[in-house]
PDB file of N, CA, C and O in Angstrom:
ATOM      1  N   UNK A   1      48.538  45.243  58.853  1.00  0.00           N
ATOM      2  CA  UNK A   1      49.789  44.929  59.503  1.00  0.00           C
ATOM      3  C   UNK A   1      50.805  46.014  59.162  1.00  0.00           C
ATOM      4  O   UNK A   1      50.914  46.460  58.020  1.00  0.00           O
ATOM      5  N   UNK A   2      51.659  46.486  60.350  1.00  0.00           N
ATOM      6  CA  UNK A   2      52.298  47.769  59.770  1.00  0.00           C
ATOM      7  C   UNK A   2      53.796  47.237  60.494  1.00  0.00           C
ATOM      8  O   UNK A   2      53.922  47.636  61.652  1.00  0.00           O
ATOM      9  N   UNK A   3      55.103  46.274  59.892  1.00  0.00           N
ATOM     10  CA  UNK A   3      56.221  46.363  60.302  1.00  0.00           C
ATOM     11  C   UNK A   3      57.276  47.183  60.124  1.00  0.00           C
ATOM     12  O   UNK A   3      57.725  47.576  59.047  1.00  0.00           O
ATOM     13  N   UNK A   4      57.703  47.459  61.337  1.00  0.00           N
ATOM     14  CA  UNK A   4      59.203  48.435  61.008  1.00  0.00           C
ATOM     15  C   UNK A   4      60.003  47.406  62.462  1.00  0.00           C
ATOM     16  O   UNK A   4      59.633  46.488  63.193  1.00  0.00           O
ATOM     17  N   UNK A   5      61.352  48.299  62.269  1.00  0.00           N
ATOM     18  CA  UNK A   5      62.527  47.782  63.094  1.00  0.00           C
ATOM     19  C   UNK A   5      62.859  48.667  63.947  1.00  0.00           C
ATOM     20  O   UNK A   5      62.857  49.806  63.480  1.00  0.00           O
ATOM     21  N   UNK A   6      63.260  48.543  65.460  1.00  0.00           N
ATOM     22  CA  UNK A   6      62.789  49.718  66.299  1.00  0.00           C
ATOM     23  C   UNK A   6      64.086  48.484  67.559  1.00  0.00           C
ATOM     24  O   UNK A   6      64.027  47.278  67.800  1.00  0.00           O
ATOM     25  N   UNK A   7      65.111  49.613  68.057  1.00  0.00           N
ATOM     26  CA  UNK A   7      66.204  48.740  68.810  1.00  0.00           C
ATOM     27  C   UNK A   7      66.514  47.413  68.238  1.00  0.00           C
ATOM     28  O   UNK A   7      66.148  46.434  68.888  1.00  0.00           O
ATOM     29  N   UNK A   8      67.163  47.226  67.066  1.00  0.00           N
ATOM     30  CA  UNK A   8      67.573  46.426  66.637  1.00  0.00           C
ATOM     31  C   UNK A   8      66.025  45.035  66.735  1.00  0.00           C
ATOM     32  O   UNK A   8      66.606  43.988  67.023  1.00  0.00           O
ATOM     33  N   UNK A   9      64.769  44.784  66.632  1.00  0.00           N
ATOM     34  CA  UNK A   9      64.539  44.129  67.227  1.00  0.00           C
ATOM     35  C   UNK A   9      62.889  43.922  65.759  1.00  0.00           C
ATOM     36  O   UNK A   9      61.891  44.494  66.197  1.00  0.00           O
ATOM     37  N   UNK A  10      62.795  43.667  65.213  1.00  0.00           N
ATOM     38  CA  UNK A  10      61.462  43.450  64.169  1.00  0.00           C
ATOM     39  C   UNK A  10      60.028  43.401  64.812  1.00  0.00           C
ATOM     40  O   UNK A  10      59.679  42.386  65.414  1.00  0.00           O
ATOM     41  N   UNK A  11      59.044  44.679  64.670  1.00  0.00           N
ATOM     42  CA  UNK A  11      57.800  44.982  65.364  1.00  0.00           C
ATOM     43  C   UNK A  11      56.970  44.765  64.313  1.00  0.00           C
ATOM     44  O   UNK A  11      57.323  44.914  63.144  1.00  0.00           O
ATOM     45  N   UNK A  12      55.570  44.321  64.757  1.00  0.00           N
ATOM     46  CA  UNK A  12      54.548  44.788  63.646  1.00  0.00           C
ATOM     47  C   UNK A  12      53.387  44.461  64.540  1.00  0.00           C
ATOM     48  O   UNK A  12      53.322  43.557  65.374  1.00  0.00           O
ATOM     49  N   UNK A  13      52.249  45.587  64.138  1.00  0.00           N
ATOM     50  CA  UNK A  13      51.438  45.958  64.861  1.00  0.00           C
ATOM     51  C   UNK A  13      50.011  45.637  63.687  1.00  0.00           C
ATOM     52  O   UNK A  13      49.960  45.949  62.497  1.00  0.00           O
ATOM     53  N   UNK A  14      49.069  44.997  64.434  1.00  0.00           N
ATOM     54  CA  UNK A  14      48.121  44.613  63.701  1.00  0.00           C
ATOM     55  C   UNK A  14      46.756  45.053  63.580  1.00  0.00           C
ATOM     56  O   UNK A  14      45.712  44.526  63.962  1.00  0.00           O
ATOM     57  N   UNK A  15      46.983  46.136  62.964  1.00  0.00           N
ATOM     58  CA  UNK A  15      45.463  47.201  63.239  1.00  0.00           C
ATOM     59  C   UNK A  15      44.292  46.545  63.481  1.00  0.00           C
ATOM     60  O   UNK A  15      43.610  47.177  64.288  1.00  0.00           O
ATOM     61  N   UNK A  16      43.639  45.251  63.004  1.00  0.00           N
ATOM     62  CA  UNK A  16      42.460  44.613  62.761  1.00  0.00           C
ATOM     63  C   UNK A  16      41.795  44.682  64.299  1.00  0.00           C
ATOM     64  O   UNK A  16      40.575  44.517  64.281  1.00  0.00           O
ATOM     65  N   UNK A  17      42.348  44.884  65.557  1.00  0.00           N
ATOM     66  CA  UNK A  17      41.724  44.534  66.669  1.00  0.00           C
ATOM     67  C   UNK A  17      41.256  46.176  66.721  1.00  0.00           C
ATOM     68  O   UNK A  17      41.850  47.244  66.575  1.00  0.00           O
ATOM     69  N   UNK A  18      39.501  45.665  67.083  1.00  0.00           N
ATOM     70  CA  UNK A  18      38.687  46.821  67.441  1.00  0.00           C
ATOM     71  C   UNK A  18      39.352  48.227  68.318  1.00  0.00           C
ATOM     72  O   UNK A  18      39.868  48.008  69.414  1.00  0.00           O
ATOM     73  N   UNK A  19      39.328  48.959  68.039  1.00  0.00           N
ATOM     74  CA  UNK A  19      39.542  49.793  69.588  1.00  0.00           C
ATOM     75  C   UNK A  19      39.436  51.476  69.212  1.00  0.00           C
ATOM     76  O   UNK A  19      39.333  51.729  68.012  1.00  0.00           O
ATOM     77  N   UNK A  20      39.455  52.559  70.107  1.00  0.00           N
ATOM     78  CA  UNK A  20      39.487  53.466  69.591  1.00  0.00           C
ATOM     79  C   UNK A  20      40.478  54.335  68.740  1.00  0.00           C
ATOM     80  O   UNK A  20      40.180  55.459  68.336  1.00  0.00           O
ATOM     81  N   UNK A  21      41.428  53.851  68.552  1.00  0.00           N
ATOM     82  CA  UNK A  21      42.817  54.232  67.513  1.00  0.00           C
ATOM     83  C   UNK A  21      42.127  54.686  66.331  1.00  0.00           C
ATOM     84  O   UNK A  21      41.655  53.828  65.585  1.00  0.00           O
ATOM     85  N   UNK A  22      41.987  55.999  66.027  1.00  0.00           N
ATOM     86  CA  UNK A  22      41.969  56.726  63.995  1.00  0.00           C
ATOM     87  C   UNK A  22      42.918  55.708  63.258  1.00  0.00           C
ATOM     88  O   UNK A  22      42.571  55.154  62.214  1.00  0.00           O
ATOM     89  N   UNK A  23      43.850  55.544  63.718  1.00  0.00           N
ATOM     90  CA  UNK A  23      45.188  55.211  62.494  1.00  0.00           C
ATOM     91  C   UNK A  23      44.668  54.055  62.066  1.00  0.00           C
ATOM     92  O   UNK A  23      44.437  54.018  60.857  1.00  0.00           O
ATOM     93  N   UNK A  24      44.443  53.210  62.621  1.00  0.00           N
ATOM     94  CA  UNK A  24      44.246  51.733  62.201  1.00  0.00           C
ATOM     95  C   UNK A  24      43.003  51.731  60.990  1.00  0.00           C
ATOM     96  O   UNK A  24      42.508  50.696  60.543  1.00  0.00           O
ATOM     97  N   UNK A  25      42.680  52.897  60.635  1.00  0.00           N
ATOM     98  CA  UNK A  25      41.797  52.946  59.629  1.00  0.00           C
ATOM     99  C   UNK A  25      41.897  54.030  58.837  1.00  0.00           C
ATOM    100  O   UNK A  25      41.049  54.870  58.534  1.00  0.00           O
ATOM    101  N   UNK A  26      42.957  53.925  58.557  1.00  0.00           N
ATOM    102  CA  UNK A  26      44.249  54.387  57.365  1.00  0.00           C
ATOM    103  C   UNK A  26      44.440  53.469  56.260  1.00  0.00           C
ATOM    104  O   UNK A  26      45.116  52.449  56.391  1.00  0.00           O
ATOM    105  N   UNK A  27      43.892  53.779  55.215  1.00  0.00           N
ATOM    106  CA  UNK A  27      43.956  52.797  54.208  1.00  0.00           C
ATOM    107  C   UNK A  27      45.320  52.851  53.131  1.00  0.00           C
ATOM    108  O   UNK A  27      46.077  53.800  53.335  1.00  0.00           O
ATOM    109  N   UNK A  28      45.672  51.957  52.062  1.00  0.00           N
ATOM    110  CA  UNK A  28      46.724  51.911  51.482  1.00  0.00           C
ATOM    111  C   UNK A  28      46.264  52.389  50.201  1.00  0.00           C
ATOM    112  O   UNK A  28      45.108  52.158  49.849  1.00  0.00           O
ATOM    113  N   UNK A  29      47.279  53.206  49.278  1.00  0.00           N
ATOM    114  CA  UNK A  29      46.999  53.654  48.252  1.00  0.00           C
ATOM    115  C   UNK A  29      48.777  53.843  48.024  1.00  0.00           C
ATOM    116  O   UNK A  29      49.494  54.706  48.530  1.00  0.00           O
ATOM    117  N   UNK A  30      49.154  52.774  47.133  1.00  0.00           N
ATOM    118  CA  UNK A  30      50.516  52.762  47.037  1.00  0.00           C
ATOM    119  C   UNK A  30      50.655  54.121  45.597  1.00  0.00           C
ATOM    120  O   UNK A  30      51.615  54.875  45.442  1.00  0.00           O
ATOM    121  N   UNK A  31      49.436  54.070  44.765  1.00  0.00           N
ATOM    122  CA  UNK A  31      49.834  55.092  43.607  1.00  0.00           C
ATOM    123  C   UNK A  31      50.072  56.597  43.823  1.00  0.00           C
ATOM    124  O   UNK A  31      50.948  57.312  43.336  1.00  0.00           O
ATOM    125  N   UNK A  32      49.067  56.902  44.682  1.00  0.00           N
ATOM    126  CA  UNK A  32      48.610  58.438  45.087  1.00  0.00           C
ATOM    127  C   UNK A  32      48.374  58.474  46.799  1.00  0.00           C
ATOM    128  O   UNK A  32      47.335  58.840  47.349  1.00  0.00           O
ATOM    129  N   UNK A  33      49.416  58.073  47.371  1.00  0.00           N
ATOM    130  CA  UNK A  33      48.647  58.091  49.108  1.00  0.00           C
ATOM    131  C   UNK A  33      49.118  59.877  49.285  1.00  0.00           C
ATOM    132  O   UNK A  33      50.003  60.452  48.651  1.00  0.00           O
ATOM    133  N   UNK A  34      48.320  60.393  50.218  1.00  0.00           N
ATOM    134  CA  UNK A  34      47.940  61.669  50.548  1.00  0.00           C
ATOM    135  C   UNK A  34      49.150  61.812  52.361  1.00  0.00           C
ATOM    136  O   UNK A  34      49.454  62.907  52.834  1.00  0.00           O
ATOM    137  N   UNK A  35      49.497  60.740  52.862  1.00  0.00           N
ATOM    138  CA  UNK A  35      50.143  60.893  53.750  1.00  0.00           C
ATOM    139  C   UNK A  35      51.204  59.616  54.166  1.00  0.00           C
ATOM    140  O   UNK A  35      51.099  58.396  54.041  1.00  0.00           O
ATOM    141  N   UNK A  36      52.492  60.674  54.836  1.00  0.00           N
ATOM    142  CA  UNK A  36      53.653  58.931  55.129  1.00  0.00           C
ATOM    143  C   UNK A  36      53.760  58.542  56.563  1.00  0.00           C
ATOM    144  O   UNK A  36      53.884  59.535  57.279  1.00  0.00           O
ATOM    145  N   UNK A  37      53.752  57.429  57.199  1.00  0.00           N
ATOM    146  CA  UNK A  37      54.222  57.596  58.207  1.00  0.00           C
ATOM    147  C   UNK A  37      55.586  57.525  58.672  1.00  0.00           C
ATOM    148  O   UNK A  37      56.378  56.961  57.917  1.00  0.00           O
ATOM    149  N   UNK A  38      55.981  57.942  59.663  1.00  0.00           N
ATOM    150  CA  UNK A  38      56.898  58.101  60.325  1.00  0.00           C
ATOM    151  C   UNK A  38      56.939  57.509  61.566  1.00  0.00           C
ATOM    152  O   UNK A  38      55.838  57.207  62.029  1.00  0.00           O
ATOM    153  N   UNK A  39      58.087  57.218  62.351  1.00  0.00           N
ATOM    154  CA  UNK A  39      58.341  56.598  63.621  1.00  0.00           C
ATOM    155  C   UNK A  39      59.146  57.859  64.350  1.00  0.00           C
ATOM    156  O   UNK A  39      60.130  58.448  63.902  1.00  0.00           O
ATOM    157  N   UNK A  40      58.459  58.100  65.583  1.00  0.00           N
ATOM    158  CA  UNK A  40      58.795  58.980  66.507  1.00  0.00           C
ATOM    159  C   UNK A  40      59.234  58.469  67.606  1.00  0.00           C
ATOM    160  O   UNK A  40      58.377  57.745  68.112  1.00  0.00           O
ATOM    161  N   UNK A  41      60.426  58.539  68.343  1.00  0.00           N
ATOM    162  CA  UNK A  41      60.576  58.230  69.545  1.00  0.00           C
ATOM    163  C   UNK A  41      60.457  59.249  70.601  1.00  0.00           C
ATOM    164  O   UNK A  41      61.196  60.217  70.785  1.00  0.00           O
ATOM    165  N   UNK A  42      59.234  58.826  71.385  1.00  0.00           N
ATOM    166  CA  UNK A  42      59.266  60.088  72.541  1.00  0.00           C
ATOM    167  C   UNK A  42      59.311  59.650  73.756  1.00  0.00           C
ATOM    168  O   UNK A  42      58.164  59.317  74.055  1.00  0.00           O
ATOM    169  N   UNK A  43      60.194  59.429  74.825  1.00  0.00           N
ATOM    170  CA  UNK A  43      60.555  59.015  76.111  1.00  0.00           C
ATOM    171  C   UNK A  43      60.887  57.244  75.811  1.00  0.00           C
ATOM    172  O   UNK A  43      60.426  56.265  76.398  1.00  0.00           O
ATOM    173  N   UNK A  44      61.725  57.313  74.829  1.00  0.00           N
ATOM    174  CA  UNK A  44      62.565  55.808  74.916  1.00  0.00           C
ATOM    175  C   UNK A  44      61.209  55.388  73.963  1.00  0.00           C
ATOM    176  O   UNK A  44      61.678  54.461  73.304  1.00  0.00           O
ATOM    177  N   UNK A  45      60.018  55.523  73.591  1.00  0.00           N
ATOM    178  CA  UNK A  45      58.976  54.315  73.047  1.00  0.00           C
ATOM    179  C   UNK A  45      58.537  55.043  71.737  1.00  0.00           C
ATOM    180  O   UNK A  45      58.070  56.136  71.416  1.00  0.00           O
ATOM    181  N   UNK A  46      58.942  53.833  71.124  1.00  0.00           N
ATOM    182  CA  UNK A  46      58.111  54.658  69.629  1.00  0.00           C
ATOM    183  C   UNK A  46      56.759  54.781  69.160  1.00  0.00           C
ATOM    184  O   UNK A  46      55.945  54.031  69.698  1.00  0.00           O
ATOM    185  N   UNK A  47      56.443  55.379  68.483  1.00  0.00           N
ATOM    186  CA  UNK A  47      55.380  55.970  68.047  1.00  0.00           C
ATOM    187  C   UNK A  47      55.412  56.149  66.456  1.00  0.00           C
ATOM    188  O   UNK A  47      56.352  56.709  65.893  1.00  0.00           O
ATOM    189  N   UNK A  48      54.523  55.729  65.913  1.00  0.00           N
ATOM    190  CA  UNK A  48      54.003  55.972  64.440  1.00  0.00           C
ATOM    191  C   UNK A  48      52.770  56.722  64.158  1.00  0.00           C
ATOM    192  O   UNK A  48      51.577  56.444  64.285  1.00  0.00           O
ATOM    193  N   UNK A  49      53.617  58.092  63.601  1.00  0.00           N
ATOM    194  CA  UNK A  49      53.008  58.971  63.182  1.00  0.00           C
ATOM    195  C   UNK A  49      52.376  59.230  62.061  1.00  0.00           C
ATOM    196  O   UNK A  49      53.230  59.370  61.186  1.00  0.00           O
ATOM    197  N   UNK A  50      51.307  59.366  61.634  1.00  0.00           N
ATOM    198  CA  UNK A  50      50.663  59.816  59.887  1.00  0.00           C
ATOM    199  C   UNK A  50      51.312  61.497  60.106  1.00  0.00           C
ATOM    200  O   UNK A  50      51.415  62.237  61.084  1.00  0.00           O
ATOM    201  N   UNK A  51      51.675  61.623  58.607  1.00  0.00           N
ATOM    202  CA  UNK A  51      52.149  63.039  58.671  1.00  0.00           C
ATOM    203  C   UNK A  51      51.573  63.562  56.539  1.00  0.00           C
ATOM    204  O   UNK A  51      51.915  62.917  55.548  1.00  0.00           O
ATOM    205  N   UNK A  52      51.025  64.362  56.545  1.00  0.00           N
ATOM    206  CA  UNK A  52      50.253  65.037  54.909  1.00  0.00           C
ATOM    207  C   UNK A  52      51.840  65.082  54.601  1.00  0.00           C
ATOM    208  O   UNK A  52      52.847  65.328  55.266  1.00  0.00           O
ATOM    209  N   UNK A  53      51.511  64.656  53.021  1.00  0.00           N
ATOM    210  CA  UNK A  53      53.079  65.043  52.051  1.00  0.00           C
ATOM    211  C   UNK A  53      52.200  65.787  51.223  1.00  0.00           C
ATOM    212  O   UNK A  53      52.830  66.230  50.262  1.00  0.00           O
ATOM    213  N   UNK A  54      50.747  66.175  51.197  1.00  0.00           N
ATOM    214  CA  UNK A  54      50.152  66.948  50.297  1.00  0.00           C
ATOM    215  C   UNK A  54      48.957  67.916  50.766  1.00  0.00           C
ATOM    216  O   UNK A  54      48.939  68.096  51.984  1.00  0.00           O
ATOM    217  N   UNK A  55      48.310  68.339  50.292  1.00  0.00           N
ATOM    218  CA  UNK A  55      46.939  69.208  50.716  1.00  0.00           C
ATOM    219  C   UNK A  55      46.331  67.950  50.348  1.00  0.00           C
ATOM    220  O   UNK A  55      46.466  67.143  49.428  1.00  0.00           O
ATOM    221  N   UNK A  56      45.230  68.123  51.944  1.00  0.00           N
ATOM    222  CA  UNK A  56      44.297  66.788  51.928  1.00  0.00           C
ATOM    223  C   UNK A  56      42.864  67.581  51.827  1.00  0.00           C
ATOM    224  O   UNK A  56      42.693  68.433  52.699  1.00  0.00           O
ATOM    225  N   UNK A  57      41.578  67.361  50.651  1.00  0.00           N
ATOM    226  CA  UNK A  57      40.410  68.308  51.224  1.00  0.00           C
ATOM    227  C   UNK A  57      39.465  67.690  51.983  1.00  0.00           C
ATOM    228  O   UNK A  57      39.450  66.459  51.967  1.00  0.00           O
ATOM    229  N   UNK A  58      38.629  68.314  52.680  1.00  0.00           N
ATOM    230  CA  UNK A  58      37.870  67.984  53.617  1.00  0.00           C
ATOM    231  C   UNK A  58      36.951  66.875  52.774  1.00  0.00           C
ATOM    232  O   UNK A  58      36.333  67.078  51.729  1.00  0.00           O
ATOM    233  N   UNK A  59      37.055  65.575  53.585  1.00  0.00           N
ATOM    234  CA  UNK A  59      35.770  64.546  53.570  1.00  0.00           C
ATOM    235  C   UNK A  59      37.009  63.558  52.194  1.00  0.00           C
ATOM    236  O   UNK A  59      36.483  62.759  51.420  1.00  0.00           O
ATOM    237  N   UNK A  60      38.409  63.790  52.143  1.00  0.00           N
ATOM    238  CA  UNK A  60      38.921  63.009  51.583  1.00  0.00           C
ATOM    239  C   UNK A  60      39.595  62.275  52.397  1.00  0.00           C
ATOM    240  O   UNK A  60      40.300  62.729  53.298  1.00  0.00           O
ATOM    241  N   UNK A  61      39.341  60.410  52.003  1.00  0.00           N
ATOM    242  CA  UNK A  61      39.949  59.925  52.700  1.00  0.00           C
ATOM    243  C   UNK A  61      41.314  59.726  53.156  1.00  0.00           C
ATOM    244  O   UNK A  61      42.110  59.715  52.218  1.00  0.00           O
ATOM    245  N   UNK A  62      41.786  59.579  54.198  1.00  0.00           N
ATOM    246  CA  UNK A  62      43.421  59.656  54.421  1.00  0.00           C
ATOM    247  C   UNK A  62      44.452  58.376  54.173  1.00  0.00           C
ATOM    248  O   UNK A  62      44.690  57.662  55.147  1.00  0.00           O
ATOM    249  N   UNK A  63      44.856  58.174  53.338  1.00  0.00           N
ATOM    250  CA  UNK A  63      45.862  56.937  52.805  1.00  0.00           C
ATOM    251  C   UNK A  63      47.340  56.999  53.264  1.00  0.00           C
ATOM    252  O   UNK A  63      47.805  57.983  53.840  1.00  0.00           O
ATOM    253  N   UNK A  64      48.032  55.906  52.978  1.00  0.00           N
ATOM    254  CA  UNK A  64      49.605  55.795  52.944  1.00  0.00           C
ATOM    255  C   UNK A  64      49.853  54.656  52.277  1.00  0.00           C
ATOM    256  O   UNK A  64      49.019  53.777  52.057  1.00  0.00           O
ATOM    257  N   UNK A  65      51.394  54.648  51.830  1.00  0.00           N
ATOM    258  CA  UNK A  65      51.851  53.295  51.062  1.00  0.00           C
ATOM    259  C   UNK A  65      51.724  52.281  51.852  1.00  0.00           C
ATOM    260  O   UNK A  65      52.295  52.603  52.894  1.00  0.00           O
ATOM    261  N   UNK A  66      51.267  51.157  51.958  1.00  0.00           N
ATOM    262  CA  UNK A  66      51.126  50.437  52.814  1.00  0.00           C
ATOM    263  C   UNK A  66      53.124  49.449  52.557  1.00  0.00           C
ATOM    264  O   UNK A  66      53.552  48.703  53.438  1.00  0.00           O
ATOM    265  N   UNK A  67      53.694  49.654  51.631  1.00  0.00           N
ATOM    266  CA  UNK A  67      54.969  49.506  51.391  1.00  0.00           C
ATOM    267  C   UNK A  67      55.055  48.017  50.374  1.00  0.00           C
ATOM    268  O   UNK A  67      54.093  47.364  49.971  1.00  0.00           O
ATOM    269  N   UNK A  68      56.182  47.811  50.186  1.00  0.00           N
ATOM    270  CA  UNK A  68      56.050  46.644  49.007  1.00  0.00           C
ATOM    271  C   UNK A  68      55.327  45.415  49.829  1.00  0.00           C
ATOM    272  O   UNK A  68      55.230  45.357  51.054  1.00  0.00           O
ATOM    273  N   UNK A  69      55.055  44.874  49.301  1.00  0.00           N
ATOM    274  CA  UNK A  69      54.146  43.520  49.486  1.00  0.00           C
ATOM    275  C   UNK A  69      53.273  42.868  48.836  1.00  0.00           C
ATOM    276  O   UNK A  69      52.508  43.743  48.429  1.00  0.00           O
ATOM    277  N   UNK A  70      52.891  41.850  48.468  1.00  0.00           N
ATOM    278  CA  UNK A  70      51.805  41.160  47.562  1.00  0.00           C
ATOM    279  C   UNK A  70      50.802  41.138  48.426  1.00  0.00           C
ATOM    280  O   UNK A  70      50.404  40.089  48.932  1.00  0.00           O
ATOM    281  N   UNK A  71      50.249  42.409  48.703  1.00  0.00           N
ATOM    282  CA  UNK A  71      49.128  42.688  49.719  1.00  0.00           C
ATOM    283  C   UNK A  71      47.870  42.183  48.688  1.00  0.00           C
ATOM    284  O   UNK A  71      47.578  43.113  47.936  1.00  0.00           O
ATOM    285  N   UNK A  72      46.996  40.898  48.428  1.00  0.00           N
ATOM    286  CA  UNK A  72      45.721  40.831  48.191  1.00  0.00           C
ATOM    287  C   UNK A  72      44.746  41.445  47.408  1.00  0.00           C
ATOM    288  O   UNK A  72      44.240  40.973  46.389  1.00  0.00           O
ATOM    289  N   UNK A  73      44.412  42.933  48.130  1.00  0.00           N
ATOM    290  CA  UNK A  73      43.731  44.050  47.318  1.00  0.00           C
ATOM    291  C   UNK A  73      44.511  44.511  45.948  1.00  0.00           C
ATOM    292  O   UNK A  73      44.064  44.409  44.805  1.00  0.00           O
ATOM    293  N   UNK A  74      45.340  44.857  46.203  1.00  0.00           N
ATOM    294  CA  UNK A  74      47.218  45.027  45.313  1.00  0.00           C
ATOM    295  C   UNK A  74      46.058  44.118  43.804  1.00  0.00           C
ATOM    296  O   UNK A  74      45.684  44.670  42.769  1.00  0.00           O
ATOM    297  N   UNK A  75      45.848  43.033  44.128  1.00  0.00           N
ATOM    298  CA  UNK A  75      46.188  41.787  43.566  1.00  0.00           C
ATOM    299  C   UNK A  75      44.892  42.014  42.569  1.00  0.00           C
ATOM    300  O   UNK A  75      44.942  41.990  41.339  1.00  0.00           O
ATOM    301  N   UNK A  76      43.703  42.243  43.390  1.00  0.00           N
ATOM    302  CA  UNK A  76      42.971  42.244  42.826  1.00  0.00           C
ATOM    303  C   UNK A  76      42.715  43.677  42.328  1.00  0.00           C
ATOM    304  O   UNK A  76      41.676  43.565  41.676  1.00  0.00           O
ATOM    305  N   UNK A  77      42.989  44.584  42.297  1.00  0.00           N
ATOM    306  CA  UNK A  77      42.816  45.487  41.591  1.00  0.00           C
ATOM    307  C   UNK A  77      43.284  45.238  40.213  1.00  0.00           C
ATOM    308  O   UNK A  77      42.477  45.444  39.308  1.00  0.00           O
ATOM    309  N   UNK A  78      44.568  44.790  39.899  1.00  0.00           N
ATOM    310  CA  UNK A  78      45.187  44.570  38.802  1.00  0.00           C
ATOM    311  C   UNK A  78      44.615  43.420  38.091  1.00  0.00           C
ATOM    312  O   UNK A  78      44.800  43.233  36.889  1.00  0.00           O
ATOM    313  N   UNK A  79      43.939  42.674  38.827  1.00  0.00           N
ATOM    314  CA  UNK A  79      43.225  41.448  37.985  1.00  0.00           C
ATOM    315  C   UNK A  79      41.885  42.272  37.035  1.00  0.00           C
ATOM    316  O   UNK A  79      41.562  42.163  35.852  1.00  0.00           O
ATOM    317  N   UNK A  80      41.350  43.075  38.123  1.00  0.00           N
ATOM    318  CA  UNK A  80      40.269  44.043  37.320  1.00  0.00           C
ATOM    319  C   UNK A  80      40.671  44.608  36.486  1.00  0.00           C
ATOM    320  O   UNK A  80      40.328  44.112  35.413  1.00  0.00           O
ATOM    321  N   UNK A  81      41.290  45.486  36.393  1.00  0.00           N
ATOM    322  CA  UNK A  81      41.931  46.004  35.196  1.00  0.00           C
ATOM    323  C   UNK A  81      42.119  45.094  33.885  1.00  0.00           C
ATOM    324  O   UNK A  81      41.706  45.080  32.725  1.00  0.00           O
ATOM    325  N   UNK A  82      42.943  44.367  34.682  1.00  0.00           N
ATOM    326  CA  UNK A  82      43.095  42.788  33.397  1.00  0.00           C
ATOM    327  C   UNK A  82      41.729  42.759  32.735  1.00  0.00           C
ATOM    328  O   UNK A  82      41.512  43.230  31.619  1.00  0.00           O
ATOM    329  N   UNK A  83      40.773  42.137  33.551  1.00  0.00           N
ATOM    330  CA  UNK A  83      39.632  41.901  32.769  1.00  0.00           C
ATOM    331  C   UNK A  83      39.205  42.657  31.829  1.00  0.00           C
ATOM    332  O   UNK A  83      38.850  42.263  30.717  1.00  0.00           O
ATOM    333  N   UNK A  84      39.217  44.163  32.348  1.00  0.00           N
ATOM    334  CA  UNK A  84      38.799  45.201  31.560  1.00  0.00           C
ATOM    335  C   UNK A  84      39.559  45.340  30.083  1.00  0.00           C
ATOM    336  O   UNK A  84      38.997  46.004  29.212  1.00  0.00           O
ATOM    337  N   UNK A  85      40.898  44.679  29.799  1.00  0.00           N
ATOM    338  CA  UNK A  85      41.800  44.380  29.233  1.00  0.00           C
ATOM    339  C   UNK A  85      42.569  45.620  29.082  1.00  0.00           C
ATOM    340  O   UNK A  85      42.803  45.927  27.914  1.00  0.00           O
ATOM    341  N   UNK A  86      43.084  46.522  30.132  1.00  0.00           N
ATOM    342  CA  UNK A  86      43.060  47.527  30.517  1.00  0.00           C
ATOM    343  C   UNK A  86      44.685  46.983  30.883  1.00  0.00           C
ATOM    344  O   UNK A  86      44.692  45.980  31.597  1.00  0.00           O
ATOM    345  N   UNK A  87      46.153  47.554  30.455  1.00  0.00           N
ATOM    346  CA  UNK A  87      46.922  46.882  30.625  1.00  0.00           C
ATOM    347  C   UNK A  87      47.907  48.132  31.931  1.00  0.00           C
ATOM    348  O   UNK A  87      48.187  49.303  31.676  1.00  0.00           O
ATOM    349  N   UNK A  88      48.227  47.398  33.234  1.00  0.00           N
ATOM    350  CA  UNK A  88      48.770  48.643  34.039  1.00  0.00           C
ATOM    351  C   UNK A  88      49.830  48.430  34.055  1.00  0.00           C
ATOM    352  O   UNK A  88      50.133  47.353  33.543  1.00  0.00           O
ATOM    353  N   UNK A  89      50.782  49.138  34.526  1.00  0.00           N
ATOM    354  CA  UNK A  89      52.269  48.750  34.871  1.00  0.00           C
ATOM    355  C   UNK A  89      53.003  49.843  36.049  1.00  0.00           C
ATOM    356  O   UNK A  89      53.305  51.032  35.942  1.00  0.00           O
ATOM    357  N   UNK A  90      53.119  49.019  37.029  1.00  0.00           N
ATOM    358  CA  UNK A  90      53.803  49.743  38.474  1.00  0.00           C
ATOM    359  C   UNK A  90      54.918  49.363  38.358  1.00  0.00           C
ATOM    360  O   UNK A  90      55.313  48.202  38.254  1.00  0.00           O
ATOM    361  N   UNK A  91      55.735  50.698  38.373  1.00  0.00           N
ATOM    362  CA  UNK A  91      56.994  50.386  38.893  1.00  0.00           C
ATOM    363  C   UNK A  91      57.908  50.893  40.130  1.00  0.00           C
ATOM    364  O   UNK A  91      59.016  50.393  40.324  1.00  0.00           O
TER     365      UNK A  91
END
């Protein structure tokens, strides 16, 4: 799920439906993501762009912050760690 605000008006677009779109299989990596997106408006309609904030090498996968949220994965990563008794701290 990717929301932003676009003419005063709250959008969010829900990658999970099949189709040929790259982006929608853009994964989240809030520690180290390799790219940000951006919102482009080109002829009145927006557009969300992936754009590199770093050198990406070939056959590495392409990430972004997926942004604050108690996103699930989030959840369980840090539970692993826990177990491991491995103590993390995001801030």
């Amino acid at each position: 799920m990717y929301d932003f605000k676009w003419n005063g008006k709250y959008w969010c677009i829900d990658a999970a439906k099949e189709d040929d779109s790259l982006g929608r299989l853009v994964n989240d990596n809030h520690i180290n993501p390799n790219c940000k997106v951006k919102r482009i408006t080109v002829k009145g309609k927006p557009h969300l762009c992936l754009f590199a904030i770093r050198d990406i090498s070939p056959g590495e996968e392409i990430t972004y912050d997926y942004g604050s949220g108690d996103w699930p994965w989030r959840c369980k990563v840090i539970m692993i760690q826990f177990l491991k008794k491995t103590q993390v701290y995001h801030i």
